[in-house]
C-alpha positions in Angstrom: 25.0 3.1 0.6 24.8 -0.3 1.2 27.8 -0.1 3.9 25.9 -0.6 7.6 27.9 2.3 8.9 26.5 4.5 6.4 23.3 4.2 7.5 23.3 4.5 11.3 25.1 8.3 10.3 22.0 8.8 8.5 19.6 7.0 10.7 18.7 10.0 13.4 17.7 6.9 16.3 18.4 3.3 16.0 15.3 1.1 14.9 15.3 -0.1 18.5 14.8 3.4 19.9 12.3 4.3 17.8 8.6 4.6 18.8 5.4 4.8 16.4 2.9 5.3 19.3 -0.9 6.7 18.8 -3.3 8.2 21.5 -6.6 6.9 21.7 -9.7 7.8 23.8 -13.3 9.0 23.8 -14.3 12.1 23.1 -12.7 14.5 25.8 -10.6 12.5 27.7 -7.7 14.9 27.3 -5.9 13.1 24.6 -4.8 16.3 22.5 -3.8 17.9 26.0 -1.5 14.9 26.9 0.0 15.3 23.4 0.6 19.7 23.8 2.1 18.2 27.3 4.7 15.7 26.3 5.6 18.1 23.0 6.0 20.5 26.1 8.4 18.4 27.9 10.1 16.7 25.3 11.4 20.4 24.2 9.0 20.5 20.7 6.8 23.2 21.7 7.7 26.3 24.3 4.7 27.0 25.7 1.7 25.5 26.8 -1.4 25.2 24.6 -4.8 24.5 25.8 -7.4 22.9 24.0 -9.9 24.9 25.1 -8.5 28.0 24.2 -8.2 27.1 20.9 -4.5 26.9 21.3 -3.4 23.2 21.1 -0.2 22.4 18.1 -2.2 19.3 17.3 -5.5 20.6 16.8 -4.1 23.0 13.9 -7.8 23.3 11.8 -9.9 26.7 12.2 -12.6 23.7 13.0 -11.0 22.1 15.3 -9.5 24.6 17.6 -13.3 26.6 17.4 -15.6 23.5 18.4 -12.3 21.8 20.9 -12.3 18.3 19.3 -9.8 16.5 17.1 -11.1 15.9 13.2 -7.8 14.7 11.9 -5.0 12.4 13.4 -1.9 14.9 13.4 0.9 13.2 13.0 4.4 14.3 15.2 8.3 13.8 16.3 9.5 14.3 19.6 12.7 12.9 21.1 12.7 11.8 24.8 15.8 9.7 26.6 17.6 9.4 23.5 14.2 8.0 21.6 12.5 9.0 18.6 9.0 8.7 19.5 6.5 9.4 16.4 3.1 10.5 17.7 -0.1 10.5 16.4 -3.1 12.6 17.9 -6.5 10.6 16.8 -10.4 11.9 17.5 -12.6 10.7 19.6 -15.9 11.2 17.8 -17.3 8.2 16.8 -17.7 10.3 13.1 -14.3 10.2 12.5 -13.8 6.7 13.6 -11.7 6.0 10.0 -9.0 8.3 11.2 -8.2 6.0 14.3 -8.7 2.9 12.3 -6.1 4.5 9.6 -4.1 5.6 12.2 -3.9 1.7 14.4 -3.2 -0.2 11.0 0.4 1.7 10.7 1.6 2.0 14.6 3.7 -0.2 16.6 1.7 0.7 20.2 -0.9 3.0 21.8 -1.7 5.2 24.6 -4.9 4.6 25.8 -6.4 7.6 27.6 -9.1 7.7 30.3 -11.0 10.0 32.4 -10.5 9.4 35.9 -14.4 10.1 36.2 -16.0 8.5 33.5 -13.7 5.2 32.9 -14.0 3.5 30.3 -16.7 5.2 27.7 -18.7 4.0 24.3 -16.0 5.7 22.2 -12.7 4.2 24.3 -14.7 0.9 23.4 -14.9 1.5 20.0 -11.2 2.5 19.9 -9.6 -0.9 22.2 -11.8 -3.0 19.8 -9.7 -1.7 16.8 -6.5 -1.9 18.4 -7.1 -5.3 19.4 -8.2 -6.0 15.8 -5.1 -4.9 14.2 -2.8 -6.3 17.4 -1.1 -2.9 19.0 -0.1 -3.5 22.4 -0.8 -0.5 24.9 -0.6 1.5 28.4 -3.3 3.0 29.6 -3.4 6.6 31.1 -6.1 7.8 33.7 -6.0 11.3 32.9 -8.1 14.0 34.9 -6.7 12.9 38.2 -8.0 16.6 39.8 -11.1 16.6 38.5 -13.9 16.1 41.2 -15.5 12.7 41.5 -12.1 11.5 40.1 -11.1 7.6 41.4 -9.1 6.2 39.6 -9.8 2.1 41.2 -13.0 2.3 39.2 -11.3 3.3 36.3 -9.3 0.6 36.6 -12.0 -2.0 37.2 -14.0 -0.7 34.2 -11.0 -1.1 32.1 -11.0 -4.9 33.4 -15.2 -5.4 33.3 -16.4 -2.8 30.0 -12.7 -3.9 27.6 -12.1 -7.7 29.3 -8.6 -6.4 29.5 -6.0 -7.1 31.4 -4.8 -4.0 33.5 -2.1 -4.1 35.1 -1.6 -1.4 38.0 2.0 0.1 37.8 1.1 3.5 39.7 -1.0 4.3 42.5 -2.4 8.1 43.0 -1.6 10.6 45.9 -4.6 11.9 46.6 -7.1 12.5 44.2 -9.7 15.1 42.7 -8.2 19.3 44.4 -5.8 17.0 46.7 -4.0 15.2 43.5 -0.2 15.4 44.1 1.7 12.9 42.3 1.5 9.0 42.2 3.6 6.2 43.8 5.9 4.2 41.6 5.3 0.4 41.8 8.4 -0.8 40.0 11.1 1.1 42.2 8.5 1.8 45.0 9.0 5.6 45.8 7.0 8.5 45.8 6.9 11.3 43.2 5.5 14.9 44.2 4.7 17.8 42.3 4.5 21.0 43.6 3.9 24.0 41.3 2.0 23.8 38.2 4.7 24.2 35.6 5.5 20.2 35.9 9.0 20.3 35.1 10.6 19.5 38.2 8.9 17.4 40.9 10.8 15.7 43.9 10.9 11.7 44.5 10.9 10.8 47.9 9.8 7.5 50.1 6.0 6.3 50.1 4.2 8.5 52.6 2.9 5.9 55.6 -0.7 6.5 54.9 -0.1 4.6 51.4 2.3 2.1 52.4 -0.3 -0.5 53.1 -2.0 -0.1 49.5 0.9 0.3 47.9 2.4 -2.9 48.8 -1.0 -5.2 48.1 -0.9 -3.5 44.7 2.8 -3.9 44.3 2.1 -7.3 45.2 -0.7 -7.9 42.7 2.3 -6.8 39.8 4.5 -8.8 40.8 1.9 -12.0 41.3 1.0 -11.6 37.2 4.8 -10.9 36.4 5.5 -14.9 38.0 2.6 -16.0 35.6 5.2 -15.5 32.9 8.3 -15.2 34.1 9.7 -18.3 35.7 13.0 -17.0 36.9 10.7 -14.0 38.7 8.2 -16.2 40.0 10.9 -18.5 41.5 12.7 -15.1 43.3 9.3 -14.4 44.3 8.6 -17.8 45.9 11.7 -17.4 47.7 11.1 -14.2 48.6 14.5 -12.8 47.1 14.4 -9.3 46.3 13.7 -8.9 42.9 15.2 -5.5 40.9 13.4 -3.1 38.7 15.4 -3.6 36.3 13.7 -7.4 35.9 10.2 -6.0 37.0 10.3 -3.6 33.5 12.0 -6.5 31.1 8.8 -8.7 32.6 6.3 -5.9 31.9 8.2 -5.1 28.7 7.2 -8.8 27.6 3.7 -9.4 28.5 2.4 -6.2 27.2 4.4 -6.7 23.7 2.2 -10.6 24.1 -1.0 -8.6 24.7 -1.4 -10.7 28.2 -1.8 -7.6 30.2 -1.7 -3.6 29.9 0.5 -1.4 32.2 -1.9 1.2 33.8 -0.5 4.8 34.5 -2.3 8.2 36.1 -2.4 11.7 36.0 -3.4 14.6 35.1 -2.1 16.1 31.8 -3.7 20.0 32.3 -2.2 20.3 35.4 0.9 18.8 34.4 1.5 15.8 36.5 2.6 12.6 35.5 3.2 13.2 32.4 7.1 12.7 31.9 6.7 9.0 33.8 4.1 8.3 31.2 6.8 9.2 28.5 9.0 6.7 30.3 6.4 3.9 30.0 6.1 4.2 26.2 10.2 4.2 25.8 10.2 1.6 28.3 7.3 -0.8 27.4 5.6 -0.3 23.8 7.4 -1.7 21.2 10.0 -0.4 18.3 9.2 -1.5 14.5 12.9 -4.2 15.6 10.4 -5.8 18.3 7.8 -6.5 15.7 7.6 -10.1 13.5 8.1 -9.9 9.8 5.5 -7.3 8.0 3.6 -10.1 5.3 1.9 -9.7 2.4 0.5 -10.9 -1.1 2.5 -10.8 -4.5 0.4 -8.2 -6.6 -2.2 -10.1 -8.6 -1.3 -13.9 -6.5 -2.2 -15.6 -3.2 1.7 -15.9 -3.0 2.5 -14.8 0.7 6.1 -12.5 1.1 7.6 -10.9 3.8 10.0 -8.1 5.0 11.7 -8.1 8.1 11.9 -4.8 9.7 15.3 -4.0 8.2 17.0 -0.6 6.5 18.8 -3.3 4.1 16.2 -4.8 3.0 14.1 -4.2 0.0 11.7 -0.8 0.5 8.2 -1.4 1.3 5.4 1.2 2.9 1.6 1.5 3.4 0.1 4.6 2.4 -2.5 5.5 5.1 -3.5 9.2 4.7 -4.1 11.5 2.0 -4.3 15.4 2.9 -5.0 18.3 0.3 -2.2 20.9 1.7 -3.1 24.9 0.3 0.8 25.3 0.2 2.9 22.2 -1.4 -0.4 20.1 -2.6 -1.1 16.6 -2.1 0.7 15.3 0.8 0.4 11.4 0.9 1.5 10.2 5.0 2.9 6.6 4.7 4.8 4.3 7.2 7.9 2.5 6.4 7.9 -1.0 6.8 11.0 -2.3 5.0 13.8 -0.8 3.8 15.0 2.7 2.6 14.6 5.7 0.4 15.8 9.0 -0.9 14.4 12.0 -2.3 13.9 11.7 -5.9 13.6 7.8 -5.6 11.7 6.1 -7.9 9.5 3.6 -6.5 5.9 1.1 -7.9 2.6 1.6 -6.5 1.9 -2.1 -6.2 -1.5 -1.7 -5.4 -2.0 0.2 -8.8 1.2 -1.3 -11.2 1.9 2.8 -11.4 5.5 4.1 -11.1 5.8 6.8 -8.8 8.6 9.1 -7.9 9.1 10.6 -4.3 9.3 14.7 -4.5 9.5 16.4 -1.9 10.7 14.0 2.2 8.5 15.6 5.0 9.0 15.2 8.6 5.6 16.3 10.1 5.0 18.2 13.3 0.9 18.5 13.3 0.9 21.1 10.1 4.6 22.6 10.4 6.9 20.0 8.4 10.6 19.9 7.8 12.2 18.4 5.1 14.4 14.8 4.8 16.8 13.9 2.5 15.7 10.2 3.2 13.3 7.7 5.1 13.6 5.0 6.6 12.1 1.1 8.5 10.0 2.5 10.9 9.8 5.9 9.6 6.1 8.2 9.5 6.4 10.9 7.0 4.4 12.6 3.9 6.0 13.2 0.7 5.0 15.6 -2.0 4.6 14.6 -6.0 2.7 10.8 -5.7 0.3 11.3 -8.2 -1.7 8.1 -8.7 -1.2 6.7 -4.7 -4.6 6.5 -2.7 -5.1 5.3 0.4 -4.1 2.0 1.2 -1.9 1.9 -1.3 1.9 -0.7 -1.3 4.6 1.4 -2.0 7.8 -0.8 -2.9 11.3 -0.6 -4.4 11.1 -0.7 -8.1 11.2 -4.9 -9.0 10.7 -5.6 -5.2 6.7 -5.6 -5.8 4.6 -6.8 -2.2 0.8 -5.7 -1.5 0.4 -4.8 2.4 -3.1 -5.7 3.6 -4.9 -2.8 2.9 -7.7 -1.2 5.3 -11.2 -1.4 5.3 -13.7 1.4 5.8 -16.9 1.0 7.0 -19.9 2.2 4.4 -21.5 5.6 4.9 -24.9 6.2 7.2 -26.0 9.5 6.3 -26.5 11.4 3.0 -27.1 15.1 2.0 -27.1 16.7 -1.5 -25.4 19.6 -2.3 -24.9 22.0 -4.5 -23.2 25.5 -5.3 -25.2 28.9 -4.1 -23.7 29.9 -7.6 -23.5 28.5 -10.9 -20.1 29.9 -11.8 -18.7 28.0 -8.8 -19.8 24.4 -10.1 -16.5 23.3 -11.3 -14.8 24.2 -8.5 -17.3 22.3 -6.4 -16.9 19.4 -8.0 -12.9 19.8 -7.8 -12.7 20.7 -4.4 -15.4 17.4 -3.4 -13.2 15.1 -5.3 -10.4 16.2 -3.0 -12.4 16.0 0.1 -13.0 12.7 -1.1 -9.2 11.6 -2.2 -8.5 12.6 2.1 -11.1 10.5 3.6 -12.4 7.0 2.4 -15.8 7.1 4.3 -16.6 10.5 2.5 -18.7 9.9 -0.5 -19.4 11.9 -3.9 -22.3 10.9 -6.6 -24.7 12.4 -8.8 -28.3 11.3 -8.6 -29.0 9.8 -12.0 -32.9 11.3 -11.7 -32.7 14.3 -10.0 -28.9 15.2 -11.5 -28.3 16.7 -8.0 -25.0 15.9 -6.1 -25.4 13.4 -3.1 -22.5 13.3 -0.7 -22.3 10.8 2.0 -20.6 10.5 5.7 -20.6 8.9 9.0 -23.1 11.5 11.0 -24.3 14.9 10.7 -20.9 16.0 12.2 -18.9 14.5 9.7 -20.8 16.3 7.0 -20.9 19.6 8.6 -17.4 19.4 9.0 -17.1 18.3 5.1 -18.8 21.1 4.2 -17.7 23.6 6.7 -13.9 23.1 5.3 -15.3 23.6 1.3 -15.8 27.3 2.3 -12.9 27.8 4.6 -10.1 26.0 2.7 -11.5 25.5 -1.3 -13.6 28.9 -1.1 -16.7 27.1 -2.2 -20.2 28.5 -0.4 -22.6 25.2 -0.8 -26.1 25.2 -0.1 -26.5 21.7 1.6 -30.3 19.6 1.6 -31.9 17.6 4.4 -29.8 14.9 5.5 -31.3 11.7 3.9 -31.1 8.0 5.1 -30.0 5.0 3.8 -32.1 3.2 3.5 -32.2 -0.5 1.9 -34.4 -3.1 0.6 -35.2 -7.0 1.2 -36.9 -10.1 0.8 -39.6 -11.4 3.1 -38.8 -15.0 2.1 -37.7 -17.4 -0.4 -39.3 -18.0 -4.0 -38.2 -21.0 -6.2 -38.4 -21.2 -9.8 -38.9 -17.9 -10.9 -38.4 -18.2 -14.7 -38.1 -15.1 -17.5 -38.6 -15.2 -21.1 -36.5 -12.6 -22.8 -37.8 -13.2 -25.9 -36.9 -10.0 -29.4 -37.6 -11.1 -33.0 -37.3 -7.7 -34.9 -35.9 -9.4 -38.6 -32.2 -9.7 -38.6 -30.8 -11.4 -35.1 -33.1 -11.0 -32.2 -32.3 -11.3 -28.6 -33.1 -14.6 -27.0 -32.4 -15.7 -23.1 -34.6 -17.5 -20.8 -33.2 -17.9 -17.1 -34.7 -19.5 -13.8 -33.9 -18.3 -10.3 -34.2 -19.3 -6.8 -34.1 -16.2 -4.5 -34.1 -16.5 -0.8 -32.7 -14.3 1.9 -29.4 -14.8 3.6 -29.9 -12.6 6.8 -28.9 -9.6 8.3 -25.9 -8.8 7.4 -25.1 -12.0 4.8 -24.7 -9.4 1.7 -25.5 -11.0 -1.8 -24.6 -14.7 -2.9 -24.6 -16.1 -6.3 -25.2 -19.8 -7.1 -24.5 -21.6 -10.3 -26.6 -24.6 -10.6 -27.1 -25.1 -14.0 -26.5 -28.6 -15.0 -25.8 -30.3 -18.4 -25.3 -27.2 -20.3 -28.4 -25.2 -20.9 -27.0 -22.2 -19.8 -23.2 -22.1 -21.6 -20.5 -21.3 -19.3 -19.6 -18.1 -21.3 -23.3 -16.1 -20.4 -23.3 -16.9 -16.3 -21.4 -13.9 -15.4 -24.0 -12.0 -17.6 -26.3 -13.5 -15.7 -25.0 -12.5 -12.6 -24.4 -9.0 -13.3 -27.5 -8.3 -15.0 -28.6 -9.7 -11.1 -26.0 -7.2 -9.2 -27.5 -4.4 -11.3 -31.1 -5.0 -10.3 -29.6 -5.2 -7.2 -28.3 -1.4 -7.1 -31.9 -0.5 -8.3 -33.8 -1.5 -5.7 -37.5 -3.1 -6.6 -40.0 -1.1 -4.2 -38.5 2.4 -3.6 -34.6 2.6 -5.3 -32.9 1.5 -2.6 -30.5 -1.0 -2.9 -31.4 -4.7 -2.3 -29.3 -6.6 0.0 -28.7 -9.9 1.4 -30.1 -12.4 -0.9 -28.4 -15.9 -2.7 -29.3 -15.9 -6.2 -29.5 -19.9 -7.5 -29.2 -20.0 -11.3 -31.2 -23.5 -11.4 -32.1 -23.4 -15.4 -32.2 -21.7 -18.5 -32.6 -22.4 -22.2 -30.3 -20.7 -25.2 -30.7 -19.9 -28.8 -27.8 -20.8 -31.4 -27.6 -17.6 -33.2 -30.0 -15.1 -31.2 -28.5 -15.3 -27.6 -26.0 -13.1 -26.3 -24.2 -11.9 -23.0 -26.3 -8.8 -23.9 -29.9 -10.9 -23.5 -28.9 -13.1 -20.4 -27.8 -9.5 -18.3 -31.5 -8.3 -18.9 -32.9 -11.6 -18.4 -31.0 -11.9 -15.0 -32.4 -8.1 -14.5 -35.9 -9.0 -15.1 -35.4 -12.5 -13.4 -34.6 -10.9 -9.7 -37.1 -7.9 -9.8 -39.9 -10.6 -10.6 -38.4 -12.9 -7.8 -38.3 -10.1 -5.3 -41.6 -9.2 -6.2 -42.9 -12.6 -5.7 -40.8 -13.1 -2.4 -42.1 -9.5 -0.9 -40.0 -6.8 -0.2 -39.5 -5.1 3.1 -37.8 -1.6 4.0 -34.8 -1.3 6.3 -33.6 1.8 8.1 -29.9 2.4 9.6 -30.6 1.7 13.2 -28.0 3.7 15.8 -26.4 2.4 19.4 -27.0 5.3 21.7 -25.6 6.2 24.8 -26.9 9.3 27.3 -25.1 10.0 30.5 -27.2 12.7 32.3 -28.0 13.8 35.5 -30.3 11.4 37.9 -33.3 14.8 37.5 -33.5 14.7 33.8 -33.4 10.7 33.5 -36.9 10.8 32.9 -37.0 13.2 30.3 -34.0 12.0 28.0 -36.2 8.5 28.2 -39.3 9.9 27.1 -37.8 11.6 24.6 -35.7 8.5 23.0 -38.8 6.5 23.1 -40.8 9.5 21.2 -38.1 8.9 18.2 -38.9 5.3 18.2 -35.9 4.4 20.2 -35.8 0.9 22.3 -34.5 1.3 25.8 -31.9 -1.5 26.1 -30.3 -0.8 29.8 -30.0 2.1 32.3 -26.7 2.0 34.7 -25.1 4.3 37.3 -21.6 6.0 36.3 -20.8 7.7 39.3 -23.3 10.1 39.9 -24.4 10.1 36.7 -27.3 8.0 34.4 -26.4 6.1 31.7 -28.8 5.3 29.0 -28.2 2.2 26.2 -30.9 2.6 23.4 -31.0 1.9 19.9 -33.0 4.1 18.0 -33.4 4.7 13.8 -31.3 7.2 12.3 -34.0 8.8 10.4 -35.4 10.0 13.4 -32.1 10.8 15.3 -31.2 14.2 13.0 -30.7 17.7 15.7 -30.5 15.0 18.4 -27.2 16.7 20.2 -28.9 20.2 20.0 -32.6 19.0 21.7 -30.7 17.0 24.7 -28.4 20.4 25.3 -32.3 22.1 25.4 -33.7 19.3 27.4 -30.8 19.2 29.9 -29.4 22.5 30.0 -26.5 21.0 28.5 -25.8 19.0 31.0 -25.8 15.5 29.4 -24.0 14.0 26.6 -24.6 11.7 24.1 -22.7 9.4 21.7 -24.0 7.6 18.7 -22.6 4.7 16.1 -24.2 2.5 13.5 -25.3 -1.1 14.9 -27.9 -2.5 12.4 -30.3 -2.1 9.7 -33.4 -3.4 10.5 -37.2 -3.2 9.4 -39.2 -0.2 9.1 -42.5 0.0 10.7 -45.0 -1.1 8.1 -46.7 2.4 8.1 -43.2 4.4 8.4 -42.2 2.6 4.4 -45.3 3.0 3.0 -44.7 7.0 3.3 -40.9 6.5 2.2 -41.5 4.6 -0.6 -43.9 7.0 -1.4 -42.0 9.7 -1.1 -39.0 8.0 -3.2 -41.5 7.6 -6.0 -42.8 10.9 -6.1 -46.2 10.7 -4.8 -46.0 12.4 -1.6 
């Protein structure tokens, strides 16, 4: 195996023609229809499936082909121009925000999608914020080209003014909303026309006259960036020497793989045009897993930096980044291949977890069909059946090879509901089926309320939960009777408090418990999370009972003071203490650092904070005035109203709590007209009046 030969049989594309794109957008921008259309035209699919038929390959769950939006990221092979391309479908509901950041943290380059009407939205923010956090360079697509009120120069300058990126025009449309025909070519400056509504064939042809002007200001616009970076073009272009496409797509090639700008394509995926030249763009300018530096990461356990080049000969390395409960085979754990290679039946070390694990089943996905592999390899996307202990985020590596990929971080839950069986026999199964719920998707979570013994489970927005909940009947056969959505909320100081001393003080005959602590609290601002301080000088709190101290502070923490809510961001200063020879123990200074911060909060005041949401409306200019009234009836604050076109747009941030059936009462409002998106921003306080009858009700006496 280890003869180079060997491998390249094996390999089915080179590592430098192999793609590991995703698709990104807001919500409806037609990414799942782009990905039906290039599965259409790269030969992986035979018909046509439409989205809003319930039809699309990639959107393969009952709940996703009934409500037309993408839950999970499907993950896909086609072949185009002698190119494996690996795709993977992501949603664009701000709910399910952890399946594009999953999704980012293991591809090599993106398609950004846009609606030629709306431009750039909240969620396509969202979504270019992670990429550019984890470094994928991307195109950008303007998709509904035939849509009315489609214009494609504003989504271009939105794309420059909402994302401060870059774009950088490569295609200009032929007419646009009913008239959209085709687009014209920057690079080799010729037209391309399509006629019936199949898309397959289409003719190429010179510029028509009407678009020769624009067409060359834009074409010399390209080629004024390209001489930014390339000093042999901008010498030919100085000199005015013609310059080939062949050097005009090496220069894009470049810059976009340095993030200094993105290539900008159009077209319009449900009628079928412009799709194949957008397939051309990713071959042509994302990168392959060869163009990409050495993957680094941590020796298990060290702050020991190691590294893997992108190479089938070097040692194995991969990051888990998905976890799906399949009816049929089981646990399916998706991971990219960073280093190296592997067969079926290869045993391998969860580095994350010092486990041993042992690859089953090699699957080659195609959204939820799969065929099997006899091997993986770098740059490879696949699941594998039989990893027992591997979660999420996980480094898998070659046996004595050990290397810890950065893992990926989820953001904490918003919205809480409890939940329980409409039967008693089906408890169990409940509590099986939430655990694997919870093994798929890191911002799903599961507890049991210690007072009220009811199950609690936790999500990123009423949509996330109804989906959760929706799939325990469908796939795990579970009927659940869910509660009122909760809130959750936290707790802080007011101010800071200094010298706050505790006593814990047992003489029962025998040893007693004795611990004496003093604290500074004070707060560290929104956001700052919890500090502890040791200040304890010359001794009279041994070394040996600080961390009892501060744990016996984190606990009180989780507790809450006013309502049971957790307390967050405060610094804890361990200033003083006193010990006893035989009657202190680690035991005593945990409850005296218990006692010490609930009498310190106490004394610093404590002050209720809510979940506060960023919300955007677009509706119609007639029902501006009634979305507004009705934000600022939910105690929302009315940040900034803009035009979109001929749309509103509304910026507010309004409190969760009071932002539950919000989609269904704009729909009523509206007559469906507007939309509205919604992510977390903030905590901040609660209205004095608002916590008293919270932390009323959390104590019972409502």
């Amino acid at each position: 195996m280890n003869n180079p030969n060997a491998l390249v049989r094996l390999r089915q594309y080179p590592l430098s023609r192999t793609r590991n794109i995703g698709i990104m957008a807001h919500i409806d921008a037609g990414k799942t229809t782009l990905t039906e259309r290039i599965l259409y035209y790269t030969g992986r699919t035979y018909k046509l499936g439409e989205v809003h038929e319930g039809a699309a390959v990639m959107d393969w769950m009952e709940q996703e082909q009934e409500r037309g939006i993408t839950i999970t990221s499907a993950a896909t092979t086609c072949k185009w121009h002698e190119h494996g391309i690996n795709i993977i479908d992501t949603p664009g509901h701000v709910d399910f925000t952890v399946e594009v950041e999953r999704s980012l943290r293991v591809l090599d380059g993106a398609v950004a999608v846009f609606d030629a009407v709306a431009g750039v939205e909240p969620q396509s923010e969202t979504v270019w914020r992670q990429a550019d956090r984890y470094g994928v360079p991307r195109i950008c697509f303007v998709n509904k080209m035939d849509r009315v009120g489609a214009d494609f120069y504003m989504a271009v300058k939105s794309i420059e003014e909402r994302l401060g990126a870059v774009p950088l025009v490569m295609q200009i449309p032929i007419g646009e909303e009913g008239d959209f025909a085709g687009v014209i070519d920057l690079v080799e400056m010729e037209a391309h026309l399509w006629s019936g509504d199949d898309g397959r064939t289409w003719t190429t042809g010179p510029i028509p006259s009407e678009y020769a002007e624009i067409a060359e200001e834009y074409r010399g616009t390209m080629l004024e960036s390209l001489a930014d970076i390339d000093e042999k073009l901008m010498e030919k272009y100085l000199e005015d020497v013609v310059i080939s496409p062949g050097e005009i797509t090496s220069a894009v090639r470049t810059g976009t793989l340095q993030h200094l700008f993105t290539p900008v394509f159009c077209g319009t995926a449900f009628r079928n045009k412009g799709v194949q030249l957008l397939l051309d763009a990713v071959v042509d300018y994302l990168p392959s897993p060869a163009d990409l530096p050495a993957v680094q990461g941590f020796l298990p356990g060290t702050d020991t930096i190691v590294s893997r080049l992108p190479e089938d000969n070097e040692p194995f390395s991969a990051l888990v980044f998905k976890i799906v409960s399949d009816p049929h085979v089981g646990k399916l754990t998706y991971f990219r291949v960073y280093s190296g290679k592997a067969s079926k039946g290869t045993k391998l070390e969860n580095s994350t977890k010092g486990r041993k694990e042992r690859l089953g089943r090699l699957l080659r996905m195609h959204a939820n069909h799969r065929e099997d592999r006899e091997d993986v390899f770098t740059g490879d996307i696949v699941a594998a059946v039989g990893l027992k202990h591997t979660a999420t985020g996980d480094t898998l590596t070659a046996v004595g090879h050990p290397i810890s990929l950065e893992a990926m971080t989820f953001p904490a839950p918003v919205i809480s509901v409890a939940i329980e069986p409409k039967s008693k026999a089906e408890q169990e199964k409940l509590t099986e089926s939430l655990s694997r719920l919870a093994e798929e998707d890191p911002t799903f979570l599961v507890r049991t309320d210690p007072e009220t013994g009811q199950r609690i489970i936790s999500g990123m927005g009423e949509l996330h939960l109804d989906i959760l909940v929706d799939r325990l009947l469908r796939e795990f056969g579970v009927d659940a009777n869910v509660g009122r959505p909760q809130v959750a909320y936290r707790e802080t100081i007011k101010g800071p408090v200094a010298g706050v001393e505790v006593r814990y003080i047992k003489q029962t005959g025998g040893r007693g418990q004795f611990a004496v602590v003093k604290i500074d609290l004070e707060p560290t601002g929104p956001g700052g999370g919890y500090e502890f301080v040791d200040e304890i000088k010359g001794g009279a709190v041994p070394r040996e009972y600080i961390p009892s101290v501060n744990a016996g502070i984190e606990g009180a923490l989780e507790q809450g003071v006013l309502s049971g809510y957790p307390l967050v961001d405060v610094r804890a200063r361990l200033v003083d203490g006193q010990t006893h020879d035989i009657d202190s123990s680690e035991m005593a200074f945990r409850i005296a650092g218990s006692m010490a911060l609930q009498k310190a909060a106490r004394l610093a005041k404590v002050k209720l904070l809510e979940p506060l949401m960023e919300v955007e409306v677009v509706t119609p200019e007639e029902y501006l005035g009634e979305v507004m009234g009705d934000l600022s009836s939910r105690r929302g604050q009315i940040e900034e109203t803009n035009q979109r076109g001929n749309a509103r747009v509304v910026m507010a941030r309004a409190p969760l709590s009071e932002m539950f059936g919000y989609v269904t009462r704009l729909r009523s409002n509206t007559q469906g007209r507007a939309t509205s998106t919604m992510k977390f921003h903030s905590y901040g306080d609660v209205p004095e009046n608002i916590a008293r009858q919270i932390i009323g009700a959390a104590r019972g006496e409502n």
